[in-house]
N, C-alpha and C positions, 0 to 999 in steps of 0.2 A: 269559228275558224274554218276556212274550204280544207277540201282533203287535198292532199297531193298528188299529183300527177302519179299513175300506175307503172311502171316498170317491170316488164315481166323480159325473166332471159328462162336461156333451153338449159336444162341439165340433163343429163345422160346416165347420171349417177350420183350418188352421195355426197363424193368427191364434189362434182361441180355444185349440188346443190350448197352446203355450205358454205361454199367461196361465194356462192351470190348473192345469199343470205350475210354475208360478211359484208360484202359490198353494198349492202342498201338495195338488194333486189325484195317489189311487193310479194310478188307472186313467180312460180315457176312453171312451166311448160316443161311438159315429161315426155321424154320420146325416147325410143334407142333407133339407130342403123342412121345417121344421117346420110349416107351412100345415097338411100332411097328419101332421104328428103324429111323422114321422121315417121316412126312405126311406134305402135301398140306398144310401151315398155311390161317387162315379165311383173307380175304377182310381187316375187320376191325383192327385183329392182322397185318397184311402189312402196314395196312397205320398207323397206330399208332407207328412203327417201323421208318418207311419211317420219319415220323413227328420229330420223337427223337434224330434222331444220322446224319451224313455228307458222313459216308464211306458208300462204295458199299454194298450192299447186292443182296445174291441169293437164289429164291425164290423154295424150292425145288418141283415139282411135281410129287405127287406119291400118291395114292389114297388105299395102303394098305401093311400090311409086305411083303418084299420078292422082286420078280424081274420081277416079271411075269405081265404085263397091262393087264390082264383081258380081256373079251369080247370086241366087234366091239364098242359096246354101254359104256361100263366102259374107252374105250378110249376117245368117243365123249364129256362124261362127263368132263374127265379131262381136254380135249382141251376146254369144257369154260370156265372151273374157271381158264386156261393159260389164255384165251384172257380178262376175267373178271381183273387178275390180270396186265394186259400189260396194258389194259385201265387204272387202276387205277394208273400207273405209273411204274411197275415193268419190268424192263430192263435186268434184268440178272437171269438166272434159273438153275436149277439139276434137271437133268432127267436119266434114262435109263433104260430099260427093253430088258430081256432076253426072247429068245424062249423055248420049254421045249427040243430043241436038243443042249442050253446052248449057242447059236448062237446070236447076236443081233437081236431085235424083229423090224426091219424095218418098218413094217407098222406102229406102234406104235410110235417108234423115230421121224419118218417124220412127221404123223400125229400134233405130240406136236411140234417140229421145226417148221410146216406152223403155227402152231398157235400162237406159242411165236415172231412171223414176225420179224425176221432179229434180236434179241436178243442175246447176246452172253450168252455162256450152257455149264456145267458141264454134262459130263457122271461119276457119280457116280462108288461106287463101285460093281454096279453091272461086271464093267472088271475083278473084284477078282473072280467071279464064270464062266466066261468064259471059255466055249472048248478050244479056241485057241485065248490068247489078240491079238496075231500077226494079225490075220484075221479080227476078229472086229474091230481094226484100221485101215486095208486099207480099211472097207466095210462104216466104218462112215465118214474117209478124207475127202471127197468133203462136207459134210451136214455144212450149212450155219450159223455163229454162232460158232461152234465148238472153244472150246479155249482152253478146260483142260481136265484134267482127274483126278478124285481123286480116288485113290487105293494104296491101306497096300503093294501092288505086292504078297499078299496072304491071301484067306479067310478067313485065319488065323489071318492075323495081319502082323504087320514091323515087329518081331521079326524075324517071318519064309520068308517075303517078299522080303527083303534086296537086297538078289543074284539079284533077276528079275527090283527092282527100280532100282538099280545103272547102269543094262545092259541095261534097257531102257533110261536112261538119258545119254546112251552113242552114243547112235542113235538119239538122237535131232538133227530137221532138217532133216529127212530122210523121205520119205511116209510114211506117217501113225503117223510118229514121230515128226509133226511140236507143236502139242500143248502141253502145260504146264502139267505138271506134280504135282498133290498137294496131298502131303502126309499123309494121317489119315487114322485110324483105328490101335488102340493101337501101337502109335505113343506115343515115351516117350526122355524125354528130353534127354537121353543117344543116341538118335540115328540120331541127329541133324550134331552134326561135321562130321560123316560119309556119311550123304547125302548130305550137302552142300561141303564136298569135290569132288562128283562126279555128282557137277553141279545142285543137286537137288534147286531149289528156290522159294518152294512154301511148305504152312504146314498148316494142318488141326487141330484143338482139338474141343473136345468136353468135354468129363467128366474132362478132365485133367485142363479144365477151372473151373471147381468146385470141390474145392476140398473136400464142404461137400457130396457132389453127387446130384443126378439131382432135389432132392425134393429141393434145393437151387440154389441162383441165381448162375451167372457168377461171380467169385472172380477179382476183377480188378489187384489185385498184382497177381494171379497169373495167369493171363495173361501178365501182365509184366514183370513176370518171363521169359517167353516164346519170348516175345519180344527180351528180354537182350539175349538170349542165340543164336537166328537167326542171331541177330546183330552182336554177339561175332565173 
């Protein structure tokens, strides 16, 4: 029997994670401050998360808006609250930062990979702002860990994304093109049947899990919603 299509939504806290877990959410994405787009959640929000719910979660790391790691020292910082968080039991992460020639920022990747030790890792969307996705895929292929990639396939969003998700989920199994493919960033229920026709099988939400907006929790139906429709 295949496995099902992956569903991962954002939780912010306990609170949301059980509601998504209610709803038929696989896996979760952990971040607090959405303001800034999704930051490093605390120790104690982890393990309280960790405590509440069964499915996977990933621990996002990232220490401020945008794409960029910071200094030699803003990296070192992040690589302990990675290893602070691996101690405390966290096994799966999101990460990824850009260079300012829009290039992946290697030192910084590697740095968090040794630290996340043998963890499996999300590169985020920072691939949506990429010079060239092509390139930063064969230049990240070998990094240990490596499983997904979450990207709209445009800065923009799925709407303008489409063309580049379907052509890259046609090249699965290829260098560069061995890991998962998980779709968010204004990602909307109409755009499901066209990506799971072209192989896509993995899906991200966040606001679309709330549908009062972020000042409220994670809506369990309508993560169920989302559920039913992947399944469909």
């Amino acid at each position: 029997m295949s496995e099902r299509a992956v569903l991962e939504v954002i939780a912010l806290d306990a609170e949301d994670a059980i509601a998504a877990e209610a709803g038929g959410a696989d896996r979760l994405e952990l971040v607090t401050d959405m303001a800034a787009d999704g930051l490093t959640p605390s120790l104690e929000t982890f393990a309280a998360i960790r405590a509440a719910v069964g499915i996977a979660l990933r621990v996002m790391l990232r220490a401020e808006d945008g794409f960029a790691a910071g200094s030699p020292a803003d990296v070192d910082r992040l690589a302990r609250r990675a290893r602070a968080l691996r101690d405390a039991g966290a096994d799966e992460f999101v990460l990824g930062f850009l260079d300012d020639t829009g290039a992946p920022d290697l030192a910084a990747v590697e740095c968090l990979v040794g630290a996340v030790d043998g963890a499996r890792w999300t590169f985020h969307r920072a691939i949506d702002r990429a010079a060239d996705r092509d390139a930063l895929r064969k230049q990240l292929a070998d990094l240990p860990g490596l499983d997904t990639y979450l990207t709209a396939g445009a800065a923009t969003g799925v709407d303008d994304g489409l063309p580049v998700l379907t052509a890259e989920a046609a090249r699965s199994g290829e260098p560069g093109y061995e890991q998962q493919i998980l779709v968010g960033g204004g990602l909307a229920l109409h755009h499901v049947p066209q990506l799971k026709a072209h192989g896509v099988d993995a899906f991200h939400i966040g606001s679309a899990a709330r549908p009062d907006g972020w000042g409220a929790p994670v809506s369990p139906a309508a993560v169920r919603e989302w559920r039913t429709a992947i399944d469909g």
